[in-house]
C-alpha positions as a Markdown table, in Angstrom:
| # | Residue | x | y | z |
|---|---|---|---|---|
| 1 | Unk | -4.2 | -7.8 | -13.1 |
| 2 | Unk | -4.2 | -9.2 | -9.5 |
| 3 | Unk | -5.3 | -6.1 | -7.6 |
| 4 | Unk | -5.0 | -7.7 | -4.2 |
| 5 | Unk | -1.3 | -7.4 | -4.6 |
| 6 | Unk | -1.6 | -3.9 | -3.8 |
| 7 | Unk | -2.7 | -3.0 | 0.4 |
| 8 | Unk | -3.2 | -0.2 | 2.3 |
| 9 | Unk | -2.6 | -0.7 | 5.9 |
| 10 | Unk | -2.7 | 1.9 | 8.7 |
| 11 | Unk | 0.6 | -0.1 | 9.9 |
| 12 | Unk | 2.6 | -0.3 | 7.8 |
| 13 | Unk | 4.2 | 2.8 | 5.4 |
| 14 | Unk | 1.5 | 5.0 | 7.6 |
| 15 | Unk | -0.9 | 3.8 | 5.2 |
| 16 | Unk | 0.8 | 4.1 | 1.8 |
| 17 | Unk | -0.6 | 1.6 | -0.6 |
| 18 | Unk | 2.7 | -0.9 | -0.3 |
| 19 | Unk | 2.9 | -4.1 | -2.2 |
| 20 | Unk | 1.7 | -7.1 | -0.6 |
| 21 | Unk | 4.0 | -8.6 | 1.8 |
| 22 | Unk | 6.6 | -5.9 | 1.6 |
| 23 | Unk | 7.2 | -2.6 | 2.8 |
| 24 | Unk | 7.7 | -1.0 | -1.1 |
| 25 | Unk | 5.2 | 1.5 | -2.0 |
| 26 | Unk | 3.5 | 2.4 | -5.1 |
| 27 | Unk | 5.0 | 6.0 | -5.1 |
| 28 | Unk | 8.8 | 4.0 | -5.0 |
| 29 | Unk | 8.1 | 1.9 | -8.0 |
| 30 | Unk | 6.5 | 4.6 | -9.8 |
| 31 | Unk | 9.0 | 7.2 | -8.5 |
| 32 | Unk | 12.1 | 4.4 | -10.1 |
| 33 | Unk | 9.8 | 4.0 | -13.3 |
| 34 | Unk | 9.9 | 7.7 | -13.8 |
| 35 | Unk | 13.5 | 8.0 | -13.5 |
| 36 | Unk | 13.7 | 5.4 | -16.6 |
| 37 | Unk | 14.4 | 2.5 | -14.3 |
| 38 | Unk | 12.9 | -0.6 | -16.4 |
| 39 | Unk | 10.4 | -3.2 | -14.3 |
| 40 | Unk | 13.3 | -5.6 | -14.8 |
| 41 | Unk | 15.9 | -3.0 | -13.0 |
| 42 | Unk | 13.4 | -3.0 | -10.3 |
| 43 | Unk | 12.8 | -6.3 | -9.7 |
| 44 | Unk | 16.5 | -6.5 | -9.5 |
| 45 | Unk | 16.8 | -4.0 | -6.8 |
| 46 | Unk | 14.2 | -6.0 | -4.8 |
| 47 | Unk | 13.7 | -9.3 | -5.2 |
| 48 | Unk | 10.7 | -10.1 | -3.1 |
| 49 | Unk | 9.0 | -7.9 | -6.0 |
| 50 | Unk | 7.6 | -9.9 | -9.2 |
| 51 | Unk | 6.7 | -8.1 | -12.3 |
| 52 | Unk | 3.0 | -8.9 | -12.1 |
| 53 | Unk | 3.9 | -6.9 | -8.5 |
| 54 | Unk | 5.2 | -3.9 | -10.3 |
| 55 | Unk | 2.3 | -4.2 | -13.2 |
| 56 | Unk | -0.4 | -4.1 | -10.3 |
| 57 | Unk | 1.2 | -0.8 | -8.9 |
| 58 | Unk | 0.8 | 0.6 | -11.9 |
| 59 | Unk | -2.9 | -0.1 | -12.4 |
| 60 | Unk | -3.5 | 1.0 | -9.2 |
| 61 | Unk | -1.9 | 4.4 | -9.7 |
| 62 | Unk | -3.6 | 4.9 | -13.2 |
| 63 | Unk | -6.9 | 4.0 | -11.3 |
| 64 | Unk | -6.2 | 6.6 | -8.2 |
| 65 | Unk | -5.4 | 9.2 | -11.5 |
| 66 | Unk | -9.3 | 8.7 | -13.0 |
| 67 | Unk | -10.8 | 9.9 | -9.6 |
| 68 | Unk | -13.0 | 12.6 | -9.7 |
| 69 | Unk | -10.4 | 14.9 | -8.4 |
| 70 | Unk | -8.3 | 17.9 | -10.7 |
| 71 | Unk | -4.8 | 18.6 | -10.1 |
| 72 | Unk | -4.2 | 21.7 | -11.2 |
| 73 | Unk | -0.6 | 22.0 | -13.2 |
| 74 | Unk | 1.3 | 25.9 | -13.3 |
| 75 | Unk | 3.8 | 25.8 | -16.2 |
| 76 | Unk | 6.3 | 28.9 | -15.9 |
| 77 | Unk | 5.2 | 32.2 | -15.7 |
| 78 | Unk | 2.0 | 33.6 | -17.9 |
């Protein structure tokens, strides 16, 4: 995957890793994927996306997931 299609910049999104060249973050496409949008659906929506695009926002979120950090998950009432 072509991880320089993913950017973080100060400037633009306040810093939200964005996809190169555009103002559409990673928490938009996986936000839209979550909601059962397809890539193709996406792509649609905005064109200046490519599906190698959306595949690179992906990797990128499953590598910010494998930090070193724990999110801790309630579910309901004990």
């Amino acid at each position: 995957m072509n991880h320089q299609l993913i950017i973080s910049d100060p400037g633009i999104m306040m810093g939200k890793p964005v996809v190169k060249g555009t103002r559409i973050t990673v928490e938009l496409i996986l936000e839209k994927m979550s909601t059962g949008e397809t890539i193709e659906q996406i792509i649609s929506e905005h064109p200046r996306l490519s599906k190698d695009a959306v595949l690179a926002a992906l990797e990128f979120a499953a590598n910010a997931i494998k930090a070193d950090v724990i999110y801790p998950v309630t579910v309901g009432k004990l």
